[in-house]
C-alpha positions in Angstrom: 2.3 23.6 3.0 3.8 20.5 0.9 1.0 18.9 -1.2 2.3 15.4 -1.5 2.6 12.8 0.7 5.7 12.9 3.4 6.4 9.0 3.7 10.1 8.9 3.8 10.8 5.1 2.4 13.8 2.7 3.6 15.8 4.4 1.1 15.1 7.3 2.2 13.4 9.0 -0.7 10.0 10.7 0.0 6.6 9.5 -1.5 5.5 11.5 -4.2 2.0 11.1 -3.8 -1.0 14.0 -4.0 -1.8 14.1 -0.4 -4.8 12.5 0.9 -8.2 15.4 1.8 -6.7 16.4 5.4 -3.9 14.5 6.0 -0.4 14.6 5.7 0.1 11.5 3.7 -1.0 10.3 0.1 -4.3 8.0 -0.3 -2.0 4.4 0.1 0.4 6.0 3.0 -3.1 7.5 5.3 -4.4 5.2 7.7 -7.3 7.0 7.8 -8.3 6.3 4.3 -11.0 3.6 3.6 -9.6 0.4 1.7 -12.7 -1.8 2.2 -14.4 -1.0 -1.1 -13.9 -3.8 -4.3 -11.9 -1.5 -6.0 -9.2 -1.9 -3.7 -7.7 -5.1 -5.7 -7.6 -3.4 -9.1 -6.1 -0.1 -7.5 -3.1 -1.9 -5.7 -2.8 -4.1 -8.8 -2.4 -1.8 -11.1 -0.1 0.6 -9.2 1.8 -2.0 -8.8 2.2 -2.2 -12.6 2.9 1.4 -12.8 6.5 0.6 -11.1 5.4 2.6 -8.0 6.3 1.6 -4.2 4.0 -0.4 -2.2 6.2 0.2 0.5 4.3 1.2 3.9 0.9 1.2 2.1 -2.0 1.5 4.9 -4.1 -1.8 3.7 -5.7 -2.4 7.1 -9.0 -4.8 5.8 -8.4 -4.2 2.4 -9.8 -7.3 0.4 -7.1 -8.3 -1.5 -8.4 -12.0 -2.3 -6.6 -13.5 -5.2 -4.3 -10.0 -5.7 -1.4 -10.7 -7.8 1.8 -9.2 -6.2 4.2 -11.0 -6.9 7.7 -9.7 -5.9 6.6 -7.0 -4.5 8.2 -4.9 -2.0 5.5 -4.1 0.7 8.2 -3.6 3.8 6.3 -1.9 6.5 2.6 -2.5 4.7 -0.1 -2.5 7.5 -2.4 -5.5 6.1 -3.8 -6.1 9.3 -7.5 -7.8 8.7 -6.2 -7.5 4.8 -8.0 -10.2 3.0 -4.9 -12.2 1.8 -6.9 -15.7 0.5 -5.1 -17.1 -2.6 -3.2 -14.0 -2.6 0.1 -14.6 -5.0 2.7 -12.9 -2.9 5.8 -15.2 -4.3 8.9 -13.2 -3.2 7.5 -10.5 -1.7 9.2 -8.5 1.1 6.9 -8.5 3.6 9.4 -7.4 6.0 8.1 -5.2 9.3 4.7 -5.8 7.9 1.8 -6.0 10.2 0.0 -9.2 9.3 
């Protein structure tokens, strides 16, 4: 069994993140995982640093207020519910993103 996470990106690379406790996908790529939590912000923030894909990150009512993210690539993201107020998302691809 693979042990890190199967998201195939637009590039087609695969994520190479530790999978999530029973699921097929990494932490940020499970839709299943819990996002609500204050945390969330700094997380995102500071993978996001890190040079790491956003791309199809499960953010579903993640509270994101005043996140900086600017130019990030977050194609595909769910951020449905996301809490997005004064987010800084200046060039961002937010292409096929659920809003």
């Amino acid at each position: 069994m693979d042990k890190v996470c199967q998201y195939r990106f637009r590039d087609g690379t695969l994520c190479n993140g530790l999978l999530d406790v029973n699921s097929k996908d990494c932490f940020w790529h499970n839709p299943s995982a819990i996002k609500t939590g204050p945390e969330i912000k700094c997380l995102i923030e500071q993978t996001f640093k890190e040079r790491k894909q956003l791309e199809g990150f499960q953010l579903e009512r993640a509270d994101l207020n005043d996140v900086d993210l600017v130019q990030a690539n977050l194609h595909n993201a769910n951020l449905k519910r996301a809490n997005l107020s004064n987010a800084h998302l200046y060039g961002s691809d937010l292409s096929n993103a659920n809003l």
